[in-house]
C-alpha positions in Angstrom: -64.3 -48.7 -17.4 -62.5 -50.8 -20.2 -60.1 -47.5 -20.5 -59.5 -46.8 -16.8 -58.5 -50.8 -17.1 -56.6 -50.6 -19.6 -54.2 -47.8 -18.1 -51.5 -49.0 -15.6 -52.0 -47.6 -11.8 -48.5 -47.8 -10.3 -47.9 -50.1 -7.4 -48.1 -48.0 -3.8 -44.3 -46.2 -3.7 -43.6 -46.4 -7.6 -44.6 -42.9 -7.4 -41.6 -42.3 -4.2 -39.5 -44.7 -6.6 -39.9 -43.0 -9.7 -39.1 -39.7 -7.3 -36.1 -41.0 -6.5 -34.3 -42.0 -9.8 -35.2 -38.3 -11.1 -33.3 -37.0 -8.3 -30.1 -39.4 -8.7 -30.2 -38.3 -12.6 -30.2 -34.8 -11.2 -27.6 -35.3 -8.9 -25.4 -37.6 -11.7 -25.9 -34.6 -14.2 -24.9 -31.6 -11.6 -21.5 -33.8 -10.5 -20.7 -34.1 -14.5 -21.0 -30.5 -14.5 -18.7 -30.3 -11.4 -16.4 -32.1 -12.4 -15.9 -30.7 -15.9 -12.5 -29.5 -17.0 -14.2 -27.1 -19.2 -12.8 -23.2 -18.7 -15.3 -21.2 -18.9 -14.5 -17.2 -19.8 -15.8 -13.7 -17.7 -14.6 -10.3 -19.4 -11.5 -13.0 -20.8 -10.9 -13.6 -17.2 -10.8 -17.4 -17.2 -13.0 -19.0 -14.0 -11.3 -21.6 -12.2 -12.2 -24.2 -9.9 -10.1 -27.7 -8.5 -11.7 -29.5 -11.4 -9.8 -27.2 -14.7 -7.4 -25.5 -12.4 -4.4 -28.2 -13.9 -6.2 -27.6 -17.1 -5.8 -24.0 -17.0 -1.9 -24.4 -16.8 -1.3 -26.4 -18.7 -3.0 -24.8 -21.4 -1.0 -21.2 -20.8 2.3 -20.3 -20.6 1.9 -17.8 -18.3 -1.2 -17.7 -15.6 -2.1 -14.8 -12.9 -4.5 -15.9 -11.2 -6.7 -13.7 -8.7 -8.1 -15.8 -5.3 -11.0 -13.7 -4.3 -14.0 -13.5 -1.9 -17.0 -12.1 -3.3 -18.1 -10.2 -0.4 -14.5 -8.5 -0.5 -14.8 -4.7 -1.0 -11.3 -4.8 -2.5 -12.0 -7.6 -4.8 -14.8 -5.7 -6.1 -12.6 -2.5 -6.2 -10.2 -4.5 -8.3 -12.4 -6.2 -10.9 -13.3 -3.8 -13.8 -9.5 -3.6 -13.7 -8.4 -7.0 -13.9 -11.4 -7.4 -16.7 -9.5 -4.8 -18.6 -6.2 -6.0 -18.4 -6.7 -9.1 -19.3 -9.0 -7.8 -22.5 -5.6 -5.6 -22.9 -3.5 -8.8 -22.8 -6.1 -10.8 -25.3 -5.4 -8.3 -27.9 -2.0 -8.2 -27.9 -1.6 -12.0 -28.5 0.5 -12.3 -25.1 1.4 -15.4 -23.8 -0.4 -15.2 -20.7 -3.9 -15.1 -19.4 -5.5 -13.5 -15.9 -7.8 -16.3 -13.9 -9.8 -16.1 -10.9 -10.6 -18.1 -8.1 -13.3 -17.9 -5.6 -11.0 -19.1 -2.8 -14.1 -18.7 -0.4 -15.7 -21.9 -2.7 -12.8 -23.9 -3.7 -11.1 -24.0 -0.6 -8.6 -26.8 -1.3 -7.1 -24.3 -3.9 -6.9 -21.7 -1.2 -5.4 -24.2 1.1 -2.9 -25.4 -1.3 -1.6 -21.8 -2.1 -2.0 -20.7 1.5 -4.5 -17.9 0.5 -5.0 -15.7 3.8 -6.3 -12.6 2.5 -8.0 -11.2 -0.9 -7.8 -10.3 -2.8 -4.3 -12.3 -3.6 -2.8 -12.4 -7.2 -0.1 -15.6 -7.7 1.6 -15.7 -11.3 1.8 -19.7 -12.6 4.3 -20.2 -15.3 4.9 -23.1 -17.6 3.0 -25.1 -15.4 4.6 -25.4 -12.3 1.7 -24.8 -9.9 4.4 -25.8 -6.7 6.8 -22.5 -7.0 3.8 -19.7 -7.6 5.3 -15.9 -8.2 3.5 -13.7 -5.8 2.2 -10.4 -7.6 3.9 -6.9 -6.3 2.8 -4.5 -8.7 -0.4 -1.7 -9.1 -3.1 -2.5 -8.1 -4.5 -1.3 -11.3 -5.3 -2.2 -14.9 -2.1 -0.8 -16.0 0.3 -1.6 -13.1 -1.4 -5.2 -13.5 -0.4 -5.4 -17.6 3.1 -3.8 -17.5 3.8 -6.6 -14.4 2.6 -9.0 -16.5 4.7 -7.8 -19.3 7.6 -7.4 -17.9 7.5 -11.8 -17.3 6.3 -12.2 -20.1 10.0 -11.2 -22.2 12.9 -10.8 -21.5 13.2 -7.7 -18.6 16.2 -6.1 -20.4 16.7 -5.6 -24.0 19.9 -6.3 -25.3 22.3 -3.7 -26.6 24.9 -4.5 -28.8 26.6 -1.6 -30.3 27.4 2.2 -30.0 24.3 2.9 -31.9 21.8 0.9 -30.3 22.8 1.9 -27.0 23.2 5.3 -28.0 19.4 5.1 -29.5 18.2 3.6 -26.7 19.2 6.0 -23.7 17.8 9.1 -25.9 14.6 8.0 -26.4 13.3 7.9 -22.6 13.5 10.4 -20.2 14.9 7.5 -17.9 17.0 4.2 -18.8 18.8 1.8 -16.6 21.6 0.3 -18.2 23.5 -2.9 -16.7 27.1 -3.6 -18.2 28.4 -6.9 -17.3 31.1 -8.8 -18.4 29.2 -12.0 -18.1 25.2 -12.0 -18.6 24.8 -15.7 -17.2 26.6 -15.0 -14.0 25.2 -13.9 -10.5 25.4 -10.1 -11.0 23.4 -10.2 -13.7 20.6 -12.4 -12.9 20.2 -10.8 -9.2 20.2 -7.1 -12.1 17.0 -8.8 -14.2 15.5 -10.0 -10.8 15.5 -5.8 -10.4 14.6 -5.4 -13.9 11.5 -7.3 -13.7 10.5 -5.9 -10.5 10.6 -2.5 -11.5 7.9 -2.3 -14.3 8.3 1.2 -14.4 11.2 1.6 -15.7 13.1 0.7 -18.9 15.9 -1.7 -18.8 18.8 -2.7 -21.0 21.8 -4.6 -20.4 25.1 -4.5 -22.2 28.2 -7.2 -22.6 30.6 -5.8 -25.0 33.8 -4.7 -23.7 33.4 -1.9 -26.9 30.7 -0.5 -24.7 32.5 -0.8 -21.6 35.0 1.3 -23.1 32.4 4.2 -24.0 31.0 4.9 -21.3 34.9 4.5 -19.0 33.8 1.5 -17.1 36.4 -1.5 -16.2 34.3 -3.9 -14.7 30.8 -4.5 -13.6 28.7 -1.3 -13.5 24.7 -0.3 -13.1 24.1 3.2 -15.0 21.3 5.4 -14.5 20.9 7.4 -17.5 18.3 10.6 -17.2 17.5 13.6 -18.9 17.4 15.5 -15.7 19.7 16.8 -12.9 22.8 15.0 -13.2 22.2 13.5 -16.1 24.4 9.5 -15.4 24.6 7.6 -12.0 27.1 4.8 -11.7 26.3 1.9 -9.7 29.8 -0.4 -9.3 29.0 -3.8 -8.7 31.2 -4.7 -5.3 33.4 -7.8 -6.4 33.3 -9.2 -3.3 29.6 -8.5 -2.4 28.1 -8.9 -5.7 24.9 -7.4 -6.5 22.3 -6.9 -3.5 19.1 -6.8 -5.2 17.4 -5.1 -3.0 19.8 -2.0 -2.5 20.1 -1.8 -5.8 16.2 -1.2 -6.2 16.2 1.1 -3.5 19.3 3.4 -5.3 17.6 3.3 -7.8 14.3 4.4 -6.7 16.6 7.4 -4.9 18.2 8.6 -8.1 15.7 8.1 -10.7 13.8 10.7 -8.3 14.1 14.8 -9.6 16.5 16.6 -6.6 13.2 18.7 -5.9 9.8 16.4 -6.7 7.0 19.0 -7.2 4.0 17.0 -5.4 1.6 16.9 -8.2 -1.3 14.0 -8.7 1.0 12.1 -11.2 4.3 12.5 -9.2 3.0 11.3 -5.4 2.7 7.5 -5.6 6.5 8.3 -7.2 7.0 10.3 -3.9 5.6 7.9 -1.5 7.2 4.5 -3.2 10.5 5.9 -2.8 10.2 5.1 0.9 12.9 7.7 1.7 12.6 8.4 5.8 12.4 12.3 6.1 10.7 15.0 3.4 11.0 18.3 3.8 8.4 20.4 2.1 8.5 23.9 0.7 4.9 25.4 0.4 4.4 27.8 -1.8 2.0 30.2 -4.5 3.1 29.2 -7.7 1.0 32.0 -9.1 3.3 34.3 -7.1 6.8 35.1 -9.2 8.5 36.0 -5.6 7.6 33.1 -3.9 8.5 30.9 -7.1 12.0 32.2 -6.6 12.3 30.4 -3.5 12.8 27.4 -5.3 16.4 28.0 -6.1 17.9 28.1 -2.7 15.4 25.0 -1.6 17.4 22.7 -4.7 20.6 24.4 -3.8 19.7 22.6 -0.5 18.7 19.4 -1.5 22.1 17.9 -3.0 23.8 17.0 0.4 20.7 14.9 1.5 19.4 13.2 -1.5 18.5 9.0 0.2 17.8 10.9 3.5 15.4 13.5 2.8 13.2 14.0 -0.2 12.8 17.9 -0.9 9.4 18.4 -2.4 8.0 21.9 -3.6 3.4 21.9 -2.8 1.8 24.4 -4.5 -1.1 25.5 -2.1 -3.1 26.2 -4.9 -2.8 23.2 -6.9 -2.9 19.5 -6.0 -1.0 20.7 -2.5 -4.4 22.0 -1.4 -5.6 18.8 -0.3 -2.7 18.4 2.4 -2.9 21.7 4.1 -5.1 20.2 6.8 -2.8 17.5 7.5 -0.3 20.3 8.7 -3.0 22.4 9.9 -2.4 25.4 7.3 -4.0 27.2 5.0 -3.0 28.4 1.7 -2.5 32.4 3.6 0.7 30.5 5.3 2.2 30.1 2.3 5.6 30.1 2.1 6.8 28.2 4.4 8.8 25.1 5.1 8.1 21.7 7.3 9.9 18.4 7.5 8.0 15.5 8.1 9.8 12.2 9.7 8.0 9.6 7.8 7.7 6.4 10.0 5.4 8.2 12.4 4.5 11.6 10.5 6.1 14.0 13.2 6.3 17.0 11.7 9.3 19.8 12.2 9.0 23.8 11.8 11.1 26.3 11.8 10.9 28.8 14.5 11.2 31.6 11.9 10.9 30.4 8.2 14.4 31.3 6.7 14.3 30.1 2.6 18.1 30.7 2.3 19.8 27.7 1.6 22.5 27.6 4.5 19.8 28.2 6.8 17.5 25.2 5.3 20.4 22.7 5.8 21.3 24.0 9.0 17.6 23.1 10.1 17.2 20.0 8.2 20.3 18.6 9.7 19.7 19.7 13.4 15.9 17.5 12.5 18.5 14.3 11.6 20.6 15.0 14.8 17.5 15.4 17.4 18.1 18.6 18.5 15.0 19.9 17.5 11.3 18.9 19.2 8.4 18.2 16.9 5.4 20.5 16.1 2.2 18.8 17.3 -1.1 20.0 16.1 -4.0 21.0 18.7 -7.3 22.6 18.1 -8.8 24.5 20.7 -10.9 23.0 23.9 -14.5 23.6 22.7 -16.1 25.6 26.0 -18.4 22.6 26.9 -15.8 19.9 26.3 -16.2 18.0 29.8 -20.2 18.9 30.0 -20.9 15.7 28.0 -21.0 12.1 28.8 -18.0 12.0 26.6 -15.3 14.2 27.0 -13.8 15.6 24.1 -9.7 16.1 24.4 -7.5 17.7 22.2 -3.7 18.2 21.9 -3.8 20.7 24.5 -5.5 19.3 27.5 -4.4 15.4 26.8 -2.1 15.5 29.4 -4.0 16.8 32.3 -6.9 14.4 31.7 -5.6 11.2 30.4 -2.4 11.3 33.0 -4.6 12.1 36.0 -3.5 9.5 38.8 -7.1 9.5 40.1 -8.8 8.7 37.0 -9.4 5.7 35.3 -9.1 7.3 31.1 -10.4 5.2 28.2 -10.2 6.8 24.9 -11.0 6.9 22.0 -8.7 8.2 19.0 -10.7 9.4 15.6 -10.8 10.8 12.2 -14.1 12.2 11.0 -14.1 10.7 7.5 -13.3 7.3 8.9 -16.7 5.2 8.9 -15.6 2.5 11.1 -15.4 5.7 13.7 -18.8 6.2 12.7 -20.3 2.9 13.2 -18.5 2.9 16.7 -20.1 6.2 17.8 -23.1 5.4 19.7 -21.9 2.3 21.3 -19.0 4.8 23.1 -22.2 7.9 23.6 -23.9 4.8 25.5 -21.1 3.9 27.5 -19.7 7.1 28.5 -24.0 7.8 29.8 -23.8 4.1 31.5 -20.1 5.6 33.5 -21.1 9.5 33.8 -22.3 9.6 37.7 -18.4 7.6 38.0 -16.1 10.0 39.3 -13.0 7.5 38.5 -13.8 6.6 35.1 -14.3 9.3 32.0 -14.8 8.4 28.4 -13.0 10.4 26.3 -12.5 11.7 22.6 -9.5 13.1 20.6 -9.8 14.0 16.6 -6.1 12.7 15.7 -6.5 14.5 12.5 -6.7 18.1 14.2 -4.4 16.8 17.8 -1.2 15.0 17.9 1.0 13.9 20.8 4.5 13.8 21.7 4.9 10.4 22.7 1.6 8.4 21.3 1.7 7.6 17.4 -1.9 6.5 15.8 -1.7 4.5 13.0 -5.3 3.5 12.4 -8.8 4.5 13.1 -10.6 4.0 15.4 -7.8 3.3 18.0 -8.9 3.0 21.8 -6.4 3.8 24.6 -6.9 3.1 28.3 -5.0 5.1 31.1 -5.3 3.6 34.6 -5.3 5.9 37.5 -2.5 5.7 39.5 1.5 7.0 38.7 3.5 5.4 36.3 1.8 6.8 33.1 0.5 3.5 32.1 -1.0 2.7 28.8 -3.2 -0.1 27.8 -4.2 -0.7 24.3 -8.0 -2.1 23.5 -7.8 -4.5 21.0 -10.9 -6.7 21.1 -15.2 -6.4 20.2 -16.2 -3.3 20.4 -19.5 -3.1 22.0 -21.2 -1.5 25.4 -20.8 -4.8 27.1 -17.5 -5.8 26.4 -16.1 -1.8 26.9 -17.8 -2.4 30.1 -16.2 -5.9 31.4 -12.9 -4.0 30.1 -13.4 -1.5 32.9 -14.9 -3.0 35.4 -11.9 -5.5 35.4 -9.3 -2.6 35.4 -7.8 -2.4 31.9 -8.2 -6.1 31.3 -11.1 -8.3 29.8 -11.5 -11.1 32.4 -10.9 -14.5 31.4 -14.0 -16.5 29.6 -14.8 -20.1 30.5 -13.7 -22.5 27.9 
């Protein structure tokens, strides 16, 4: 009794009180936390939020800083290399660190640097945090250091004599060399813009009128310098013009290009970057000595196109296996020759393959003038191809069944490795079974990796096309949710979804 006196009961709702005040320390000791300036380190990737972002800059000279999601497949993709570039960039004592951002938390940095997508990559320097440099390189560990790199110093080394210029176009394959008269004036700023863009590639610059002199130039002159094909490319700066930063990138892309690319694993982002409209392709057995020889009249071929078609040699046996589907061959066709148009991948075929070199520019310029018709792909019908709720369509039998005035067609275009395609499928088996006993509806199929067509391009998978009945060869792309009801409302309102109430 005397001890159960002597210990204080609290008061009804101390307990609630004392409940309280442990919660608003909690709270007190989690907004501390927040609001921290403290950068805290993943991998060396610094972690940034609102609260250490100004920190962060002002702290670094240079900052790239990666606004992610964290249920982003690409963001994922991307983040054992941005860990290892920026472990690269520790160790070499650079000037600049890689950040991230979960934009998907701190949304008032997203707002601010009008993040729309992930992942996106912004390059802060000295700073500034209102003029942000927008990343354009690889999306890889390497691509993502050399980038940084290249901002980091200056994007073209000075050359000041005979013998350091000398020195410096022998020891790479490939060297671009600007000689200007002034290095603070516009030519050459818009020529370092190009320089630091193109991480790739080495870059030097030159001022002396000495060097002018050896290498025969009177004024203002890019020079591509290569150990290959025709060995120096001269660039004149158009006085009037000045210096177009982006046709100079794309000339050089062109030129620093072999005559003939063989399409190899290390040479085909090379091939694709170049972004040059029309390839033609020489397939061949490079474990055949005869069909080697071909190669001679194919580069004897190339010169008069080089900016307008990129003559590539694909061994069938090598890394050119993996494309022989795309053209529908097999490594028995080999040799043979196709042009591709890029923009829309039509591809061109001789009606005769004819390897002599007259005869390969005679074809590859009739391609450029339009006089001759694409060659479309198209597997066979299978024998039960309109026994099913859907109907399956190839390259062959499009035409008849998707341009039938008394059928209303709706489409769908596919690849079989595409898992969006996939997911799709039995949503468009159940709606072909809900429309089978319809005799003015079918739901159809095509595999636009075996069948293409003349006048419809795909572009991405899958994509679904709807062909009213009636004349006019009408087209109607699908472009919203793609489930059984909303298909259905799609149809039922004739090629249109009808409108929703607010």
């Amino acid at each position: 009794l005397v001890l159960s006196l002597a210990c204080p009961v609290p008061a009804l709702g101390d307990e609630d009180k004392d409940e309280e005040v442990v919660e608003e320390e909690k709270n007190e000791k989690k907004e501390d936390e927040v609001l921290s300036d403290e950068i805290k380190e993943e991998d060396n990737v610094l972690v940034l939020h609102e609260h250490n972002f100004a920190r962060a800059l002002s702290e670094h000279q240079l900052l790239l800083v990666e606004f992610y999601a964290p249920w982003c497949g690409h963001c994922q993709q991307l983040a054992p290399a941005f860990a290892q570039a920026a472990s690269e960039l520790r160790n070499e004592s650079s000037p600049a660190r890689l950040a991230k951002v979960d934009a998907t938390a701190q949304t008032a940095l997203a707002t601010e640097f009008g993040i729309t997508s992930y992942p996106t990559l912004k390059l802060f320097r000295d700073g500034n945090r209102t003029h942000p440099l927008a990343y354009t390189g690889r999306m890889d560990s390497q691509g993502i250091v050399r980038w940084v790199q290249r901002r980091a110093g200056p994007s073209a080394t000075l050359l000041q004599d005979t013998d350091s210029i000398a020195a410096f176009i022998s020891a790479q394959d490939l060297v671009v060399i600007g000689f200007f008269k002034d290095l603070r004036g516009e030519a050459a700023q818009a020529f370092f813009e190009v320089a630091a863009e193109m991480v790739d590639t080495t870059f030097g610059v030159a001022e002396a009128a000495e060097l002018f002199q050896a290498y025969g130039l009177s004024a203002d002159t890019v020079c591509l310098f290569k150990k290959f094909d025709e060995r120096q490319t001269n660039f004149p700066v158009d006085p009037a013009r000045g210096l177009d930063t982006a046709e100079l990138t794309r000339l050089l892309r062109i030129h620093s290009l072999q005559l003939v690319m063989e399409f190899t694993n290390e040479t085909s982002n090379q091939i694709f970057g170049a972004k040059i409209p029309h390839h033609m392709l020489l397939f061949l057995n490079k474990s055949s000595p005869e069909q080697l020889s071909l190669r001679d009249s194919f580069r004897a071929a190339a010169g008069g196109f080089r900016g307008e078609v990129l003559f590539v040699v694909v061994d069938v046996t090598g890394h050119g296996a993996g494309v022989l589907p795309f053209f529908g061959m097999t490594a028995a066709d080999a040799p043979t020759l196709r042009l591709v148009k890029m923009e829309n991948n039509r591809k061109y075929q001789m009606e005769q393959d004819n390897f002599s070199d007259s005869a390969i520019r005679s074809f590859v310029q009739a391609v450029l003038d339009g006089k001759v018709k694409p060659h479309l792909l198209s597997a066979e019908p299978p024998e039960d191809w309109d026994t099913r709720p859907v109907k399956v369509l190839v390259g062959k039998t499009f035409e008849q069944v998707a341009f039938d005035e008394t059928k209303n067609v709706f489409v769908k275009f596919y690849a079989p490795w595409c898992s969006h395609c996939q997911a799709m499928a039995a949503a468009w088996e159940e709606l072909a079974e809900r429309y089978q006993d319809r005799e003015d509806i079918v739901i159809a199929e095509m595999d636009s990796t075996a069948n293409e067509l003349e006048n419809i391009t795909i572009h991405g998978f899958p994509t679904l096309h709807f062909f009213p009945a009636g004349p006019g060869r009408k087209m109607v792309e699908y472009k919203s949710t793609r489930d059984v009801e909303t298909f259905s409302k799609f149809l039922e309102n004739g090629g249109t979804l009808p409108e929703e109430p607010p």
